[in-house]
C-alpha positions as CSV (number, residue, x, y, z in Angstrom):
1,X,0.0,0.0,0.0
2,X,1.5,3.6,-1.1
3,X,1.8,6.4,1.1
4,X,-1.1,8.2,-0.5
5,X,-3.3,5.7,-0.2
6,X,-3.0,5.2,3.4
7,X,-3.2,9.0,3.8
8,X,-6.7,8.8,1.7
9,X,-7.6,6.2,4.0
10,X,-7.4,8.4,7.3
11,X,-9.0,11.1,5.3
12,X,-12.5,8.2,4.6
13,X,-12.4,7.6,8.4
14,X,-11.7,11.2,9.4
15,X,-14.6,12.1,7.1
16,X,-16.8,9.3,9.4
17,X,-16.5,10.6,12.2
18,X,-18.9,11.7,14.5
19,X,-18.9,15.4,14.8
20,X,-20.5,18.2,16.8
21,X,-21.3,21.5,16.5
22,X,-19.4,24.1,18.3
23,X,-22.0,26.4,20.1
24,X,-20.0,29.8,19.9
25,X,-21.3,33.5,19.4
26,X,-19.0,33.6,16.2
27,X,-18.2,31.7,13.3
28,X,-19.7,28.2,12.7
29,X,-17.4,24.9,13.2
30,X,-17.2,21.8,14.5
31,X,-15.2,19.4,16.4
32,X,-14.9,15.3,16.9
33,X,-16.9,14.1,19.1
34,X,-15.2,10.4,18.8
35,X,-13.7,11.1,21.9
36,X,-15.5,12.7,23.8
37,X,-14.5,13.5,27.0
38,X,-11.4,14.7,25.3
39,X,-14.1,16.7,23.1
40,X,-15.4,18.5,25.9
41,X,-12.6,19.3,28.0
42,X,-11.0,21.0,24.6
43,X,-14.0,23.0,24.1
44,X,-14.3,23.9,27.4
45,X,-10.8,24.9,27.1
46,X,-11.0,26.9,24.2
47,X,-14.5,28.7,25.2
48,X,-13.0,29.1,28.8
49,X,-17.1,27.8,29.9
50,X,-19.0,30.2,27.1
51,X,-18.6,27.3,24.0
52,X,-21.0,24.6,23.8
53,X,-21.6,21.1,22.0
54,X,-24.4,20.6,20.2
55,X,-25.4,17.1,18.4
56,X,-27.2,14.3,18.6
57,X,-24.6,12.1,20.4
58,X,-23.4,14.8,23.1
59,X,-24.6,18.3,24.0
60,X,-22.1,20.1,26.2
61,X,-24.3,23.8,27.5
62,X,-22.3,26.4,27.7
63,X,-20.7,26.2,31.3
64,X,-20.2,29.8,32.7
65,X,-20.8,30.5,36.7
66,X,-19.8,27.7,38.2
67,X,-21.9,25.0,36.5
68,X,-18.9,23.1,35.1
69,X,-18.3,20.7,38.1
70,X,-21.8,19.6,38.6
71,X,-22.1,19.3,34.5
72,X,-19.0,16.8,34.5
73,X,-19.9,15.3,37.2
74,X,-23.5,14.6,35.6
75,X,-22.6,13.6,32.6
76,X,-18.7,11.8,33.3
77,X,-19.4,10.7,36.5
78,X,-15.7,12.7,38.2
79,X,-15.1,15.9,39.0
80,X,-13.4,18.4,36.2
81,X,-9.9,17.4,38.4
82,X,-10.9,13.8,37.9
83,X,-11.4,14.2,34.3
84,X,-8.3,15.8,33.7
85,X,-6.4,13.4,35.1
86,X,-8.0,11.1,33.1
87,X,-7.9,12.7,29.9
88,X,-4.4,12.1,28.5
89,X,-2.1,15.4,26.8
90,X,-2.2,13.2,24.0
91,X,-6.0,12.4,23.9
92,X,-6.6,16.2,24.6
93,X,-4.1,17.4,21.5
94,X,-6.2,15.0,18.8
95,X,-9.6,16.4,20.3
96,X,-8.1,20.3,19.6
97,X,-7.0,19.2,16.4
98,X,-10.7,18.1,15.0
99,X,-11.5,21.9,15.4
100,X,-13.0,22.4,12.2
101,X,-14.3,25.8,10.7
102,X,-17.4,25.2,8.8
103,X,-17.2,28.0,6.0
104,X,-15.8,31.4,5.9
105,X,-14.2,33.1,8.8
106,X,-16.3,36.2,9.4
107,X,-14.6,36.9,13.1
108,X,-11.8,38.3,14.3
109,X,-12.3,35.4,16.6
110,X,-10.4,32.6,15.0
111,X,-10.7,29.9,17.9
112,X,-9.8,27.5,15.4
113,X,-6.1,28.5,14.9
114,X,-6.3,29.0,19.3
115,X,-7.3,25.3,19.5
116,X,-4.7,24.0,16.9
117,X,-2.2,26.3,18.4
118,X,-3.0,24.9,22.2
119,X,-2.4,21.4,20.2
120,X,0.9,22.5,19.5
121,X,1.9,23.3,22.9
122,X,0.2,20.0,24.8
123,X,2.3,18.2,21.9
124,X,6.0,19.4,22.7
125,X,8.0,17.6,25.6
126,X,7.4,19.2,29.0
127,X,10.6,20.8,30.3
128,X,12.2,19.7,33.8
């Protein structure tokens, strides 16, 4: 099998993938929810609580004043500290990198490039 078929092939199962809709007050996109406590800790993450999920599979409200804990706890059954122990660097970076925009850009918002750019940073070696 050639390189470029193998790449077409994670392109087909990339294109699978569940996804869901980034609740946001700007520009429409969309991340994997394959994973998705990894999902909702990076859209948390990004949105700092005011991002969302919205699908069929997994609907994350937005999670501003407070609510986050008892959220997690509802729907993951551990606290947020729990669930980022839980949630590997590595699982977190491939959830950040799903960010998908859906169309044009129309924001000077681009939390798109943030969550590939927080991607970035989980990925490099922690120093000593």
């Amino acid at each position: 099998m050639s390189i470029g078929s193998e790449d077409s092939m994670a392109t087909a199962e990339a294109a699978h993938e569940p996804r869901g809709e980034i609740v946001n007050p700007s520009d429409r996109a969309t991340v994997s929810i394959a994973d998705p406590e990894a999902a909702c800790l990076a859209v948390l993450w990004v949105g700092r609580g005011a991002y969302g999920i919205k699908s069929d599979e997994l609907e994350m409200p937005l999670l501003i004043e407070g609510r986050i804990n008892h959220w997690i706890r509802q729907r993951f059954g551990c606290s947020l500290e729990e669930l980022l122990d839980r949630v590997s660097r590595s699982r977190l970076s491939s959830a950040l990198r799903t960010f998908r925009l859906e169309g044009e850009r129309t924001s000077l918002n681009d939390f798109v490039a943030r969550a590939h750019a927080l991607a970035e940073k989980l990925e490099r070696p922690c120093s000593a």
